[in-house]
C-alpha positions as CSV (number, residue, x, y, z in Angstrom):
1,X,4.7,24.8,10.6
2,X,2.0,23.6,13.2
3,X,1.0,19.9,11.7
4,X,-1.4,19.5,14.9
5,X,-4.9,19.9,13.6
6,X,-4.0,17.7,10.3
7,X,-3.1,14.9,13.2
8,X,-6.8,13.8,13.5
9,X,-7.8,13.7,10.2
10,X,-4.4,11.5,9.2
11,X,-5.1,9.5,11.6
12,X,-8.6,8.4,10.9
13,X,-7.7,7.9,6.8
14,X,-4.9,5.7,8.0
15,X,-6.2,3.7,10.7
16,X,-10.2,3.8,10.5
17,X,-10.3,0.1,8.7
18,X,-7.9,-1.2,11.8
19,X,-11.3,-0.5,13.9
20,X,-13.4,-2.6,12.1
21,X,-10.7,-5.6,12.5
22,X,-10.7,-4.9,16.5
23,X,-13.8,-5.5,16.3
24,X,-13.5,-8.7,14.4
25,X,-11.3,-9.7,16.4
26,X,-12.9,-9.0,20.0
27,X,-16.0,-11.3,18.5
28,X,-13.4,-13.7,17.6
29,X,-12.1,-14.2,21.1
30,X,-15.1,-14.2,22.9
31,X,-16.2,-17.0,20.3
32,X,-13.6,-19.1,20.7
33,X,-12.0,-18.5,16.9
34,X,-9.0,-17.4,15.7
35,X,-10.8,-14.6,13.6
36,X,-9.6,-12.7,10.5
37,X,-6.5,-10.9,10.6
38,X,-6.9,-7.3,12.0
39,X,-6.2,-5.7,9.0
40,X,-8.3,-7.4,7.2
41,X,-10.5,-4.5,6.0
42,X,-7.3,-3.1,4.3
43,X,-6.5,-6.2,1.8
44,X,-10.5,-6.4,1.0
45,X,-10.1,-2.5,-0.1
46,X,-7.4,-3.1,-2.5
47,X,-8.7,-5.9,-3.9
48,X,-12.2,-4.2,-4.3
49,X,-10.3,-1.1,-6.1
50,X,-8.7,-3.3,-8.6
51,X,-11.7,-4.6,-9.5
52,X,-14.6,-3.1,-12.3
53,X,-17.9,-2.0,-11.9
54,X,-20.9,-3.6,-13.2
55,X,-23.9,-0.9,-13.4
56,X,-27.7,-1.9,-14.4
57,X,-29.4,-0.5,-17.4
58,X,-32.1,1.2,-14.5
59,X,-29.6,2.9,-12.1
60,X,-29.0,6.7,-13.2
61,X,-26.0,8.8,-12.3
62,X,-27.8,9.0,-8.2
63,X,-26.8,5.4,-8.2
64,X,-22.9,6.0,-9.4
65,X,-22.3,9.2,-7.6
66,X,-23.8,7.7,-4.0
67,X,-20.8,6.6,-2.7
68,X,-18.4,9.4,-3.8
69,X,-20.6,12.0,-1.9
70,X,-20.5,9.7,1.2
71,X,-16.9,9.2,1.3
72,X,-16.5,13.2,0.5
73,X,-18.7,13.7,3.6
74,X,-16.8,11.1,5.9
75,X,-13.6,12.7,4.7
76,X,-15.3,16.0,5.8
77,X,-16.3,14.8,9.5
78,X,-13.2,13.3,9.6
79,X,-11.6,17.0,9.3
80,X,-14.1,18.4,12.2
81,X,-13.7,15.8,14.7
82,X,-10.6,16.5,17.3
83,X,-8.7,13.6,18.4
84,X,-9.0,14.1,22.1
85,X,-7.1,17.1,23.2
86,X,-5.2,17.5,19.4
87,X,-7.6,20.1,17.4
88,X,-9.3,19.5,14.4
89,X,-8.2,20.7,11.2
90,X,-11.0,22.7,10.7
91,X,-13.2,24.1,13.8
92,X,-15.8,26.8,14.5
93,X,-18.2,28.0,16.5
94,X,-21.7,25.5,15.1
95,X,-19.4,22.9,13.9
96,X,-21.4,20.0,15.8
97,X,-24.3,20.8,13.7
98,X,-22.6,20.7,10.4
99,X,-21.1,17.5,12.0
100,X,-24.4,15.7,12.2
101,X,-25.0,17.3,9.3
102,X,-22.4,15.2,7.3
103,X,-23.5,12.0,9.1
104,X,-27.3,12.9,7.4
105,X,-25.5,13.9,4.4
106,X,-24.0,10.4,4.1
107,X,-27.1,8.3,4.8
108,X,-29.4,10.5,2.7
109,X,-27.0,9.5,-0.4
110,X,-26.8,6.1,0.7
111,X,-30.5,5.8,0.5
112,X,-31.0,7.6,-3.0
113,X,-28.6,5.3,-4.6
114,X,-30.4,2.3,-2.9
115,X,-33.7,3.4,-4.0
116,X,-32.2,4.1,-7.8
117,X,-32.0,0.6,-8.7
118,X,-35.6,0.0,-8.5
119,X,-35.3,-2.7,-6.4
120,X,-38.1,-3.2,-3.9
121,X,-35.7,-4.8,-1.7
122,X,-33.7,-2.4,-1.4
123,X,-36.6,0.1,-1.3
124,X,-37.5,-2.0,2.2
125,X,-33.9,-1.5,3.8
126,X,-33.6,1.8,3.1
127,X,-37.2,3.0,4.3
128,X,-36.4,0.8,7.4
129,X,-32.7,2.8,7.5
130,X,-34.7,6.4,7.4
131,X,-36.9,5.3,10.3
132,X,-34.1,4.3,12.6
133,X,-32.3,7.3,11.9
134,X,-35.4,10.0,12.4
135,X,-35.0,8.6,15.8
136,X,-31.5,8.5,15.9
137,X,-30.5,12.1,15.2
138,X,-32.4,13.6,17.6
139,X,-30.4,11.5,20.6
140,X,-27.4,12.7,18.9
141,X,-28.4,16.8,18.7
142,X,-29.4,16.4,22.3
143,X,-26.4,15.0,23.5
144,X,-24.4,17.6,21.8
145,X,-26.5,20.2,22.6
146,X,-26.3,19.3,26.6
147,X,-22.6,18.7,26.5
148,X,-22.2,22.1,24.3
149,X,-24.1,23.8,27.1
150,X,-22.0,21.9,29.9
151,X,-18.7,23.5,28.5
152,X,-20.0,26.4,27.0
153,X,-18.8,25.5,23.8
154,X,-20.5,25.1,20.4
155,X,-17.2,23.8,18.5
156,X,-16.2,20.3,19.1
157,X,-12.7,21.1,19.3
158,X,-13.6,23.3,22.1
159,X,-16.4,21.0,23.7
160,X,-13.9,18.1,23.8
161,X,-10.9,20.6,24.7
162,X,-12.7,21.8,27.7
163,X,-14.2,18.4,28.7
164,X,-17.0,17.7,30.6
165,X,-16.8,16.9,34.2
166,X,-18.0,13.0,35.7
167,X,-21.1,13.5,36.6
168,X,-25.3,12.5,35.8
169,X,-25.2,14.9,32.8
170,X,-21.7,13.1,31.5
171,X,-22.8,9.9,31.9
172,X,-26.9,10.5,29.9
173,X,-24.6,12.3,27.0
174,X,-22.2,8.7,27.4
175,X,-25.1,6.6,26.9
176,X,-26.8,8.4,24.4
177,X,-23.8,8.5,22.3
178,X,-22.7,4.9,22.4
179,X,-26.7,3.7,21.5
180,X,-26.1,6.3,18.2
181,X,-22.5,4.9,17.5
182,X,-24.1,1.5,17.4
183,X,-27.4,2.7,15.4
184,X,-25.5,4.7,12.8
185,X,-23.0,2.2,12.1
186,X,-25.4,-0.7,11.8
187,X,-24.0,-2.6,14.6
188,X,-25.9,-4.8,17.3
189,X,-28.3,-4.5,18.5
190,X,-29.8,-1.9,16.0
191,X,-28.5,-3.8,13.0
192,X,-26.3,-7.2,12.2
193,X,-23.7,-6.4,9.3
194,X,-22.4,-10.1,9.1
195,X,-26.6,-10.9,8.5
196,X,-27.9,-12.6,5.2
197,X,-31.4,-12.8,6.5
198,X,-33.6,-10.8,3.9
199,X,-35.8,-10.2,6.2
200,X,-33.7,-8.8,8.7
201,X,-31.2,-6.5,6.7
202,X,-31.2,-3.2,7.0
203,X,-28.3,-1.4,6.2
204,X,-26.4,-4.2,4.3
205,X,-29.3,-4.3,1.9
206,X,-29.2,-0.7,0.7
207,X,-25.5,-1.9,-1.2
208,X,-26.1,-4.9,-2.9
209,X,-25.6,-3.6,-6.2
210,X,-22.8,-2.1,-5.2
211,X,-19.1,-3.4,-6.2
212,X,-15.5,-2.6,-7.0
213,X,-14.0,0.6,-6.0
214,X,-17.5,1.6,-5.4
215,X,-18.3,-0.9,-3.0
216,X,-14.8,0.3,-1.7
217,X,-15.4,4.0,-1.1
218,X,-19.0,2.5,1.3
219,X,-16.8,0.1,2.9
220,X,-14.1,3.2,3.5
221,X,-16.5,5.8,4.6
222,X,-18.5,3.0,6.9
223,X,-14.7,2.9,8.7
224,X,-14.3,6.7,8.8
225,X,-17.8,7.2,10.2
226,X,-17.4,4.5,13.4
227,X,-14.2,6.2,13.7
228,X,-15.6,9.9,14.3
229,X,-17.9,8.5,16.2
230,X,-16.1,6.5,18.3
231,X,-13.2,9.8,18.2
232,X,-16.9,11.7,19.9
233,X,-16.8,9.3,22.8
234,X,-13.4,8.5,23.5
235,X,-12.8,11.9,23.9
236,X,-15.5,11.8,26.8
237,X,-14.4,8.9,28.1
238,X,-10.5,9.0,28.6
239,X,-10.2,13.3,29.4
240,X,-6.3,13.9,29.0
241,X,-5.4,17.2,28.1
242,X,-2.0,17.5,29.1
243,X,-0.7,20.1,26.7
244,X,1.6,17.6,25.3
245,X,0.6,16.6,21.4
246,X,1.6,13.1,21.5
247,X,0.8,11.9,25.1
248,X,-3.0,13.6,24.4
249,X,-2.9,12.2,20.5
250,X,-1.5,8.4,22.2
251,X,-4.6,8.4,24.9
252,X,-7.1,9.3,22.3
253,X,-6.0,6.5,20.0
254,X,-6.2,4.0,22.6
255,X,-9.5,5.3,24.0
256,X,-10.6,4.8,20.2
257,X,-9.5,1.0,20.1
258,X,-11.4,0.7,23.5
259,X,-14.2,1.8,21.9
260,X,-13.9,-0.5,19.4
261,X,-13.4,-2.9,21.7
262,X,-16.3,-2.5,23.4
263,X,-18.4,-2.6,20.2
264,X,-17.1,-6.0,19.8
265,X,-18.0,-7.0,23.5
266,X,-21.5,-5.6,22.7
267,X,-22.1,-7.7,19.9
268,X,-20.8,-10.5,21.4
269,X,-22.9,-10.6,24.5
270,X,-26.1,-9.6,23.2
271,X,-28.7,-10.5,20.5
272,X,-30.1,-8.4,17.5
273,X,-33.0,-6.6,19.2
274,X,-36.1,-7.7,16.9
275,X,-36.9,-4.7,14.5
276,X,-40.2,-3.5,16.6
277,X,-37.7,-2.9,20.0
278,X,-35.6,-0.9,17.9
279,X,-37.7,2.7,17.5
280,X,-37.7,1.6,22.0
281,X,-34.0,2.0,22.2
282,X,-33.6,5.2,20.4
283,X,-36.6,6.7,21.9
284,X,-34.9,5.7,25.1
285,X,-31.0,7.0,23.4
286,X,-32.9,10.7,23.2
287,X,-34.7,10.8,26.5
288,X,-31.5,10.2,28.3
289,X,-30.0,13.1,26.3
290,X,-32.9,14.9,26.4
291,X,-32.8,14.7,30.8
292,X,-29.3,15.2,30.3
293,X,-30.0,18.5,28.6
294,X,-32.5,19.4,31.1
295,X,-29.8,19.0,34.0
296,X,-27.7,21.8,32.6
297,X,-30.6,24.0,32.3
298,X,-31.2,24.2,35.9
């Protein structure tokens, strides 16, 4: 029996919450702290799931079923996403639009369940949360769509199997990629998930009411969703395809924790961009992919 394509999706249910601690941790060095521990994210899950639920009398069943749906769709991305030259469990011709498809999926629910409670300020984050992404998504369907055209490939499996060569059009699809894995994880400079700043929050705001094993599942699917997307561009960063399932499934991890790592060199080095530069740098995320697409039409 071929246990290949269930490699990638294993992988990111078992190590997605280590990402968010290399993260952590890279902030913590550059700071000058110790830092939490690494696997930090795992011992907050467990206590979370042992833990009740509190529900108000004004949230319906949008509210409860919210974060189910999103961790269903993280677990489905999850199953699309190769890991490097390792295929995914479940590939086709089209899957990198039911792949940003999921990603939608998982915001849109996020945002219903925000605006169940009733809560104005929760009504604010998530309208703020919509905007960002309208701008985001199309930076990420153009980047696909240029790389797709660049291999000839409308699978991801086969987009990331074939690889795309160093080039102008590889590195506008790079960039554009990294501004969306920053922008649909709420990381800096798009979004600050350590803020408690009302006025600031964005995507933090949107699961306030949330806790226990629901607060659990966002936490988990927040992990699997940096991981895809982070899977997306290590895969394009660190191309080894050497026909060997553990030396390509080895390189892909490690490009994955550079990711990470450089998520937590971004955050550390920069500022929050203030919320009216924001629309600015996904604007600028999509015409990058956008020229990149251009440059494979030519």
């Amino acid at each position: 029996m071929n246990f290949a394509p269930l490699l990638s999706p294993a992988s990111a249910l078992v190590l997605s919450p280590l990402l968010f601690g290399v993260v952590n941790r890279t902030k913590a060095v550059f700071s000058g702290r110790q830092g939490q521990p690494v696997l930090q994210l795992y011992f907050d899950l467990w206590k979370l799931l042992q833990k009740g639920s509190v529900y108000s009398r004004t949230t319906t069943w949008v509210f409860r079923a919210g974060p189910i749906i999103g961790l269903a769709a993280a677990l489905a991305s999850s199953g699309l996403m190769p890991l490097g030259g390792v295929p995914a469990t479940v590939g086709f011709p089209g899957d990198l639009v039911l792949f940003a498809y999921l990603l939608g999926l998982m915001r849109f629910v996020t945002v219903l369940a925000a605006l169940d409670t009733g809560s104005s300020f929760e009504g604010m984050g998530a309208s703020r949360e919509v905007t960002f992404s309208v701008l985001a998504e199309p930076a990420l369907l153009l980047a696909l769509a240029a790389l797709a055209r660049q291999t000839g490939s409308l699978s991801l499996t086969g987009l990331l199997h074939v690889g795309v060569p160093a080039g102008p059009i590889w590195a506008l699809a790079v960039a554009a990629l990294a501004v969306v894995l920053l922008a649909e994880n709420a990381r800096i400079p798009v979004d600050d998930p350590n803020t408690h700043l009302e006025l600031t929050m964005i995507h933090e705001v949107m699961v306030l009411d949330h806790g226990g094993p629901d607060f659990a599942f966002i936490l988990y699917a927040a992990g699997l969703k940096l991981w895809v997307l982070a899977a997306l561009l290590a895969g394009l960063l660190v191309p080894v395809r050497s026909g060997q399932l553990w030396l390509d499934a080895g390189a892909a991890l490690a490009g994955i924790l550079v990711v990470g790592v450089g998520v937590g060199v971004v955050e550390s080095s920069m500022a929050r961009l203030r919320l009216l530069r924001v629309p600015q740098l996904l604007v600028g995320a999509a015409a990058l992919a956008a020229v990149a697409l251009f440059l494979t039409l030519r």
